[in-house]
C-alpha positions as CSV (number, residue, x, y, z in Angstrom):
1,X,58.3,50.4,40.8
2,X,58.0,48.8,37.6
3,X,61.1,48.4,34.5
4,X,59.0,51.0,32.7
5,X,60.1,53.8,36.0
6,X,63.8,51.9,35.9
7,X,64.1,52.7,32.3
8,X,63.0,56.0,33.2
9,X,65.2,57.0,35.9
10,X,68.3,55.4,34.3
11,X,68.1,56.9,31.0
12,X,68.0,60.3,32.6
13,X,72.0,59.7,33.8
14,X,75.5,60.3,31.9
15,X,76.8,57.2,30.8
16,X,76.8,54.2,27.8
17,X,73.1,52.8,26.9
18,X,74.5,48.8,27.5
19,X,75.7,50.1,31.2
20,X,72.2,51.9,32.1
21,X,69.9,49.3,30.6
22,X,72.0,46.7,32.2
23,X,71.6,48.9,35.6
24,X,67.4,49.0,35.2
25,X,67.7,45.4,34.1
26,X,69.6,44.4,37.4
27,X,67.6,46.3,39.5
28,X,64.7,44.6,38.1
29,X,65.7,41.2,38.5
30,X,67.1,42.0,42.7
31,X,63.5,43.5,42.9
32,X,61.8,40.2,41.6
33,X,60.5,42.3,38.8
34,X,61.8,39.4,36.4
35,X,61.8,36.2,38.2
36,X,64.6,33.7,38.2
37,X,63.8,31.3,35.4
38,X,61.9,34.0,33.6
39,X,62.9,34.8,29.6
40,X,64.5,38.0,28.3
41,X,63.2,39.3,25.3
42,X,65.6,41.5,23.6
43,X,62.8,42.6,21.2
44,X,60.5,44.2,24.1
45,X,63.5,45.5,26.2
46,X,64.9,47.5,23.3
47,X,61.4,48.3,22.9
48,X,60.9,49.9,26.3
49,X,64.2,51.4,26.2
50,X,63.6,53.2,22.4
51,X,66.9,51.7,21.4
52,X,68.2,48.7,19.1
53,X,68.8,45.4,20.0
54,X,72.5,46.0,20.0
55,X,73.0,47.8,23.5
56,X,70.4,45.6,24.9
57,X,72.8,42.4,24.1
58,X,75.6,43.9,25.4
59,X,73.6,44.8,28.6
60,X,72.5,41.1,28.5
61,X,76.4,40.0,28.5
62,X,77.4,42.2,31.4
63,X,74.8,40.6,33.3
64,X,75.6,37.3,32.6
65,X,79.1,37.7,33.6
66,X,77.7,38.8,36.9
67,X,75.6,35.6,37.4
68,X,72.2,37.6,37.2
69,X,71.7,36.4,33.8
70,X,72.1,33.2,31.3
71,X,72.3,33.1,27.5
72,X,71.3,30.2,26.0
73,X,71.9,30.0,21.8
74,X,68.7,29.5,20.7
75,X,66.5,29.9,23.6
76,X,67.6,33.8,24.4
77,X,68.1,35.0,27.6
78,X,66.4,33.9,30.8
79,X,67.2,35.4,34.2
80,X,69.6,32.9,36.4
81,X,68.2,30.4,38.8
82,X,71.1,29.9,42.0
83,X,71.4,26.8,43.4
84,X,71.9,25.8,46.8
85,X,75.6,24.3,45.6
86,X,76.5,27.5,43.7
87,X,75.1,29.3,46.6
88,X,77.5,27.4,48.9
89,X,80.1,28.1,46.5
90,X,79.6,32.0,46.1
91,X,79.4,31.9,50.1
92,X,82.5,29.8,50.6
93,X,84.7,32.5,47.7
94,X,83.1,35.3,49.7
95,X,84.5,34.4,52.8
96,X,88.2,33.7,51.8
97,X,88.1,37.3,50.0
98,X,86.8,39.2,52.6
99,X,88.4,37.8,55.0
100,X,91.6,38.9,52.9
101,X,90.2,42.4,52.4
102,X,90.0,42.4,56.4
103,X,93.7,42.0,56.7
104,X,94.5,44.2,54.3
105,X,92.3,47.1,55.3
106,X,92.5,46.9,59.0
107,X,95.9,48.8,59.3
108,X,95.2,51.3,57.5
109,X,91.6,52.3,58.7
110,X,91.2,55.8,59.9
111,X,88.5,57.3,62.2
112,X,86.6,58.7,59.2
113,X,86.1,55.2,58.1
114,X,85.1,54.0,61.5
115,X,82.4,56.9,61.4
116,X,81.3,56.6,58.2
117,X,80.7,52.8,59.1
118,X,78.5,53.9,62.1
119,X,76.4,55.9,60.3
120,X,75.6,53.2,57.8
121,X,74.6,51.5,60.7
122,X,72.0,53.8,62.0
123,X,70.9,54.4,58.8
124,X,69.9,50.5,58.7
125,X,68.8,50.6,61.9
126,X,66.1,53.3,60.7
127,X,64.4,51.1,57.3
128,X,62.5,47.8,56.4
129,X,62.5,48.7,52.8
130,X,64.3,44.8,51.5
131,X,66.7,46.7,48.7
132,X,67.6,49.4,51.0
133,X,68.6,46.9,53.6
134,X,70.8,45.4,51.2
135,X,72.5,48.4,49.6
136,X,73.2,49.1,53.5
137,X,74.9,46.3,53.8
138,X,77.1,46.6,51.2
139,X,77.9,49.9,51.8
140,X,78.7,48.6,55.4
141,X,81.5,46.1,54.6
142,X,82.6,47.8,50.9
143,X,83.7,50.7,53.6
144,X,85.6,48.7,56.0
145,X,87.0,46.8,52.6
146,X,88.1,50.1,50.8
147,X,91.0,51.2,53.0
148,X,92.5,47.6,51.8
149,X,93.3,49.7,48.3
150,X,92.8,46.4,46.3
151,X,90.1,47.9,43.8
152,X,90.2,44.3,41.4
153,X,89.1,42.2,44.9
154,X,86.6,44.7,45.9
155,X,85.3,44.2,42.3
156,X,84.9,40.5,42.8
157,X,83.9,40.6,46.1
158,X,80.9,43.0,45.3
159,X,80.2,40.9,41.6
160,X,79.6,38.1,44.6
161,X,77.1,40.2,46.3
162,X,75.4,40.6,43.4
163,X,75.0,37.1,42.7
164,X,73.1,36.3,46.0
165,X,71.8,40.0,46.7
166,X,68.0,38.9,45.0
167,X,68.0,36.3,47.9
168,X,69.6,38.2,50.8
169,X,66.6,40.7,50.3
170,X,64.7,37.8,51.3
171,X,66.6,36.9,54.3
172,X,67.0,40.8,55.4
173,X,63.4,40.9,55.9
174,X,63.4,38.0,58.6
175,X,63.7,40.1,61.4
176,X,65.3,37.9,63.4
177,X,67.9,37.3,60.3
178,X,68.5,41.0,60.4
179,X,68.7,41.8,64.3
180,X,71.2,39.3,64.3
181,X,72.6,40.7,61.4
182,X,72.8,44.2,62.9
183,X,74.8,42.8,66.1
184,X,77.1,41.7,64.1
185,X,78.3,44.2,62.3
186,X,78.4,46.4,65.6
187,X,80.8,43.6,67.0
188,X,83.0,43.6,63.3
189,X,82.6,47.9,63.7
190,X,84.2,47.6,67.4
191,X,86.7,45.3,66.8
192,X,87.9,47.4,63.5
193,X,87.9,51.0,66.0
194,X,90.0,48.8,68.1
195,X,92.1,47.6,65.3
196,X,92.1,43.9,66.6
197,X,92.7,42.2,63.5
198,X,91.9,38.3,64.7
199,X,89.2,39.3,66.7
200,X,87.7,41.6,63.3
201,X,88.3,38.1,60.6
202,X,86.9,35.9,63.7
203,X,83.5,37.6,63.3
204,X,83.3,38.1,60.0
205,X,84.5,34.7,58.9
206,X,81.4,33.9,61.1
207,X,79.3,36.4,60.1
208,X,79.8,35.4,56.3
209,X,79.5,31.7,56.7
210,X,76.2,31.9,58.7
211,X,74.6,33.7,56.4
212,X,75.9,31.4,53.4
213,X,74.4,28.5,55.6
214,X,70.7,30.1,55.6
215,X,70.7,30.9,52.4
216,X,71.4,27.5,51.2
217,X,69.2,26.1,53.6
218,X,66.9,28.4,52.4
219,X,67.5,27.3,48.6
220,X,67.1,23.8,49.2
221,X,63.4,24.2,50.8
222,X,62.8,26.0,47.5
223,X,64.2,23.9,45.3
224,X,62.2,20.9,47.0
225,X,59.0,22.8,46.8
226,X,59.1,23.1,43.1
């Protein structure tokens, strides 16, 4: 899939130009579409959107907030290059909020939730496909989260996702990364159906902070390469 077919499927949905082009624009840049480091042009964006350059900077500044994207005054916009202390960083918020959401959501988790869980499990047990594995596993922990009824810290915690989500694709298709992965969450999944709260932020303090630790190890190598 190219930005040409992002454009495409975006435009056909309900909502404000800024928030669909910033969608197909974010997609493109988690796909590798634009790579990090890689400039922005308003001009051919509007371009392949049929629109002004108005939405397209506000599209631009939504992204930017999220971390995918950084406006420079006069060089434009270039898409955002993580390093392996932001990386750390992102990893180390991650955990303290989730963790949090834990608490908060494990008491009031109900059997749909515990199913609904499962099933994104399976489903990830059934592709390869890099952004599908990642949308899994959001969808995975934003359902465990969303009993915690704390919709501004689900916010952040996903706007954190986002931020390394590009480079978890790249982990996800380690398939040792992601059988390890998978066990996991199935140990997180029983300990939530069993509503053991220290055994449930054990793991996915763990869980979390493993992850963060390969993916900086994993920006460092790159950064050394260049």
């Amino acid at each position: 899939m190219n930005l040409n077919e992002l454009a495409a499927n975006v435009l056909q949905q309900q909502r404000s130009t800024p928030g669909l082009i910033a969608d197909a624009l974010r997609e493109a840049i988690l796909q590798g579409i634009f790579q990090e480091g890689q400039s922005l042009r308003q001009d051919e964006i509007a371009t392949q959107f049929g629109v002004s350059r108005i939405p397209v900077r506000e599209a631009l500044k939504q992204l930017e907030a999220e971390g995918l994207v950084t406006l420079h005054l006069n060089r434009g916009a270039m898409v955002s290059v993580l390093t392996a202390n932001e990386a750390q960083e992102i990893c180390e918020i991650r955990s303290a909020l989730e963790v949090t959401a834990m608490q908060l959501a494990i008491p009031k988790l109900i059997a749909a939730d515990i199913e609904k869980a499962a099933v994104i499990l399976e489903a990830t047990n059934q592709t390869s496909d890099a952004g599908m594995l990642a949308k899994l596993n959001w969808d995975f922990h934003a359902t465990l989260y969303a009993s915690a009824e704390r919709p501004r810290l689900l916010t952040i915690i996903k706007n954190l996702h986002v931020n390394c989500d590009r480079y978890v694709r790249v982990q996800l298709t380690q398939m040792d990364y992601q059988e390890r992965s998978q066990k996991e969450h199935y140990q997180l999944l029983d300990a939530c159906r069993q509503r053991d709260s220290k055994a449930a932020v054990r793991l996915l303090k763990r869980h979390i902070d493993t992850a963060g630790e390969q993916l900086v190890a994993y920006l460092q190598e790159k950064a050394q390469k260049r």
